[in-house]
C-alpha positions in Angstrom: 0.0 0.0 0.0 1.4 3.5 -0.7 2.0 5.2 1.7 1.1 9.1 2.2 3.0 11.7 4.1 1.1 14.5 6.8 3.1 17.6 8.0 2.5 18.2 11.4 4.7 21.4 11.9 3.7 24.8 13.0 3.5 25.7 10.0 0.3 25.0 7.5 -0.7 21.7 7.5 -0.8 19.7 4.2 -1.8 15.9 3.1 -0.2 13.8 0.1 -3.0 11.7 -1.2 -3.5 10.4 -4.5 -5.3 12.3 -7.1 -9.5 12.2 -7.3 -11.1 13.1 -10.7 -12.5 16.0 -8.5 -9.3 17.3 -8.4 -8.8 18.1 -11.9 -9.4 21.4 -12.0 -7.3 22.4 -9.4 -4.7 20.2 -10.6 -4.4 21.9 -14.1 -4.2 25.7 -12.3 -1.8 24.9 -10.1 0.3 22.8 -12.8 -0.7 25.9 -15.6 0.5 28.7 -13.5 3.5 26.9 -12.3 5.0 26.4 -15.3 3.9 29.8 -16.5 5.9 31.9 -13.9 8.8 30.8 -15.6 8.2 33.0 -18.8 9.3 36.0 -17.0 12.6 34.3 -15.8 13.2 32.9 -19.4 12.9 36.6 -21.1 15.3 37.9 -18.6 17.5 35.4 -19.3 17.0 35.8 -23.0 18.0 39.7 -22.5 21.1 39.0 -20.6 22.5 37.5 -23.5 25.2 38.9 -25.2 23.6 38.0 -28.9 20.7 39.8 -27.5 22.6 43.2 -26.2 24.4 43.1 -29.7 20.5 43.1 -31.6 19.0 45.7 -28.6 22.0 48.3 -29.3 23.1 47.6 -33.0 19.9 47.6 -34.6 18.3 51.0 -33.0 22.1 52.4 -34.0 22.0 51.4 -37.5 18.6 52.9 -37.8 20.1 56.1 -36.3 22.8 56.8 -38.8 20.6 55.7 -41.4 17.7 58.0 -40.5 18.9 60.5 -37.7 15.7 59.7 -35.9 16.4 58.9 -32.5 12.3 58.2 -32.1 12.5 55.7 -34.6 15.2 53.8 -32.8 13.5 53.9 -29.3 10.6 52.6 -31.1 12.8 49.4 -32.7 14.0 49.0 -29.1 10.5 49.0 -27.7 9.1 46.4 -30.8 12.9 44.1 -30.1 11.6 43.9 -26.6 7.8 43.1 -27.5 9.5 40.4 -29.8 11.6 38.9 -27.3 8.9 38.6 -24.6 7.2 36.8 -27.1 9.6 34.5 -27.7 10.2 33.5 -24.2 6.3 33.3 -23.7 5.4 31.1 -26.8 7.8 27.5 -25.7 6.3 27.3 -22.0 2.7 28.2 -23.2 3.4 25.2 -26.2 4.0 23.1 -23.5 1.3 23.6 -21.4 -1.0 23.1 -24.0 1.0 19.5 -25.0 0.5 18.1 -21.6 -3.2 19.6 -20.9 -4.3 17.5 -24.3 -2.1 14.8 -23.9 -1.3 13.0 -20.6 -3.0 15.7 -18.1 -6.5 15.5 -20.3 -7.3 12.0 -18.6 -5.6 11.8 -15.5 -7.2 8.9 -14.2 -6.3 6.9 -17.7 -3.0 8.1 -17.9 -1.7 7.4 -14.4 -4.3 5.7 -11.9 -5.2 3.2 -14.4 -1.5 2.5 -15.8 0.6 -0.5 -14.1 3.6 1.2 -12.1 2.3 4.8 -12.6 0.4 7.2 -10.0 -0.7 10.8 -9.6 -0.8 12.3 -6.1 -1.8 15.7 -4.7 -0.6 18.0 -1.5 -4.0 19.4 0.1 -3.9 21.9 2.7 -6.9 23.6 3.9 -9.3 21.2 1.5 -7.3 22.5 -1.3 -4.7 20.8 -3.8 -1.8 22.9 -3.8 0.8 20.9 -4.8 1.0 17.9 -7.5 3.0 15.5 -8.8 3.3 12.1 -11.1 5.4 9.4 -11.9 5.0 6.8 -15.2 7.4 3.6 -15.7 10.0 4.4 -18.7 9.1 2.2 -21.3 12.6 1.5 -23.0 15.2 1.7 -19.8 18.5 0.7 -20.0 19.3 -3.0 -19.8 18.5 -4.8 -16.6 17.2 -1.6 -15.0 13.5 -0.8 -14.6 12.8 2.7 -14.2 10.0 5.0 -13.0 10.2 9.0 -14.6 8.8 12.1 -12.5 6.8 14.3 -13.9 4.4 17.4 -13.5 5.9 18.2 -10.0 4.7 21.9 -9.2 3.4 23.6 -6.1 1.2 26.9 -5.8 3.7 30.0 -5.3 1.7 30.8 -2.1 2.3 27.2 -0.3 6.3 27.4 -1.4 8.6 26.9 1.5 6.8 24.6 3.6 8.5 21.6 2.5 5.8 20.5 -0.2 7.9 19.6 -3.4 10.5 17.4 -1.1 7.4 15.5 0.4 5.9 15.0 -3.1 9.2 13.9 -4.3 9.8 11.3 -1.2 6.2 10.2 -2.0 7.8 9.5 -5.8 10.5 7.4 -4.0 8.7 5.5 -1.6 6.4 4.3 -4.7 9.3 3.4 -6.9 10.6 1.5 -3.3 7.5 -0.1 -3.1 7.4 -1.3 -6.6 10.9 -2.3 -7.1 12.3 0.6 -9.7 15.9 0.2 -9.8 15.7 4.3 -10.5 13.8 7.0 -10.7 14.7 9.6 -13.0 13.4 13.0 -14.7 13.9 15.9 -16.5 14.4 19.7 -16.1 15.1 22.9 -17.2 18.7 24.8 -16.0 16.6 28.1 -15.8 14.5 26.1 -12.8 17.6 26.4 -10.2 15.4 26.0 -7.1 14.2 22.7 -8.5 17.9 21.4 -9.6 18.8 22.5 -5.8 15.8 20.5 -4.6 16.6 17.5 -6.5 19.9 17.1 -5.9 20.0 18.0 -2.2 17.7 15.2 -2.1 20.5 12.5 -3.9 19.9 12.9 -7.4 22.9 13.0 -9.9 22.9 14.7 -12.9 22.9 11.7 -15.6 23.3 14.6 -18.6 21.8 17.4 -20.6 20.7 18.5 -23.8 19.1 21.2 -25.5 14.7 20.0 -26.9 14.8 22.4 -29.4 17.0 25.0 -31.8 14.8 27.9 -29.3 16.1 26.7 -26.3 19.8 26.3 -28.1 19.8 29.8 -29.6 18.3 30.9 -25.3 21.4 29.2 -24.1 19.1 27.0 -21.8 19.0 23.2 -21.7 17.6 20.7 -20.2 19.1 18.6 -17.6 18.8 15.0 -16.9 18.8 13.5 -13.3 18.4 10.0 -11.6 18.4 8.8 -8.3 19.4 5.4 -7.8 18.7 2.8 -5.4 21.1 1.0 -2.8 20.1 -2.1 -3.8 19.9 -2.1 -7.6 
C-alpha cells in the first residue's frame, strides 16, 4: 500500500494523497501557472544574452545613422523587446498546451489506471496545492526498470513549507514499493530552485541536452537526473 506523508509542523498543514477526478481542475491551475511563472525568468535570461545586447544596441544604432531619428530607434527597441517577450512566452505556453491535451487530459487513464504509474496531490486547507506524477520508462537501460517524475509543481503561495521534497519522497517511496531500480526526470537549468531540490535530495545529474533549436539559440538546456537505489 502506498503510503502518504502528513506535515504536522507549526507551519500549514498539508496531506499527500493520491489524485481524485474532482481534483482536476485544481490540478491543471496549479500545474498551468506553475509552469507559466517561468516566462518572465526565461525573457530575462534571453535579454542578458550577449547576442541579445548586440540586436537591442546595434539595430536601433544602425537605424540612427541611417535615419537621424532617434524616435524611430526607441521605437525598434521597444518592438525588439515586445518580440523577445514573445519569444520567451510562446515555448512554455506550447507546453502547457502539449501536456493539458495529452497525458493531463485523462488523468485517471493516464496514471491511476496505468501499471507502475500514479498521480498524487498535496492538500492543505481542503485544497490541492501541490501535484505530482510518476510513469514507468518504457525503454530503460538493460537490466534496470525505471520509473520517470513528472508534472511536480506547487502553488507559489504554499512554497517553503516543505511540499515539493514530500511530493518527491512520496515518488521514491512508490518506486521502493514497486521495485524501480531508478527513478529519473527531466528539467530545465533556468528552474535552479528545482535542480537544488533535487539534488540536495541525492539525485545526480545523468546529462543534458538542449529539446529544441529555441532553447539552443536561449542558451538553456535541459538537464537530466536519476536517483538510484542502494540495492539495484
Amino acid at each position: 500500500m502506498p503510503r502518504f506523508e502528513t506535515q504536522k509542523s507549526p507551519m500549514v498543514p498539508y496531506h499527500i494523497r493520491q489524485y481524485q477526478d474532482s481534483d482536476h481542475k485544481r490540478v491543471v491551475d496549479v500545474f498551468t501557472k506553475g509552469m507559466e511563472e517561468y516566462i518572465p525568468s526565461t525573457f530575462r535570461h534571453m535579454l542578458m544574452l550577449p547576442r541579445t545586447l548586440l540586436l537591442l544596441l546595434g539595430v536601433p544604432l544602425a537605424l540612427v545613422l541611417v535615419s537621424g531619428s532617434w524616435i524611430l530607434a526607441v521605437i525598434c527597441i521597444f518592438f525588439l523587446l515586445l518580440l523577445l517577450r514573445l519569444l520567451a512566452r510562446q515555448p512554455w505556453k506550447e507546453y502547457v498546451a502539449k501536456c493539458l491535451q495529452t497525458d493531463m487530459v485523462d488523468i485517471t487513464k493516464s496514471y491511476l489506471n496505468v501499471h507502475g504509474a500514479c498521480f498524487w496531490v498535496a492538500e492543505s486547507g481542503g485544497q490541492v496545492v501541490g501535484i505530482v506524477a510518476a510513469q514507468p520508462v518504457k525503454d530503460p537501460p538493460l537490466g534496470r526498470k525505471q520509473l520517470q517524475l513528472f508534472r511536480l509543481s506547487v502553488s507559489s503561495q504554499h512554497r517553503g513549507q516543505g511540499i515539493a521534497k514530500a511530493l518527491t519522497r512520496t515518488v521514491l517511496q512508490f518506486a521502493r514499493d514497486q521495485s524501480y531500480s531508478d527513478v529519473v526526470l527531466e528539467t530545465s537549468a533556468l528552474q535552479q530552485g528545482a535542480v537544488t531540490l533535487y539534488l540536495g535530495m541525492g539525485f545526480k545529474k545523468a546529462g543534458q541536452y538542449f529539446m529544441s533549436i529555441f532553447w539552443r539559440l536561449a542558451g538553456i538546456c535541459t538537464i537530466q537526473l536519476k536517483y538510484s537505489f542502494p540495492s539495484a
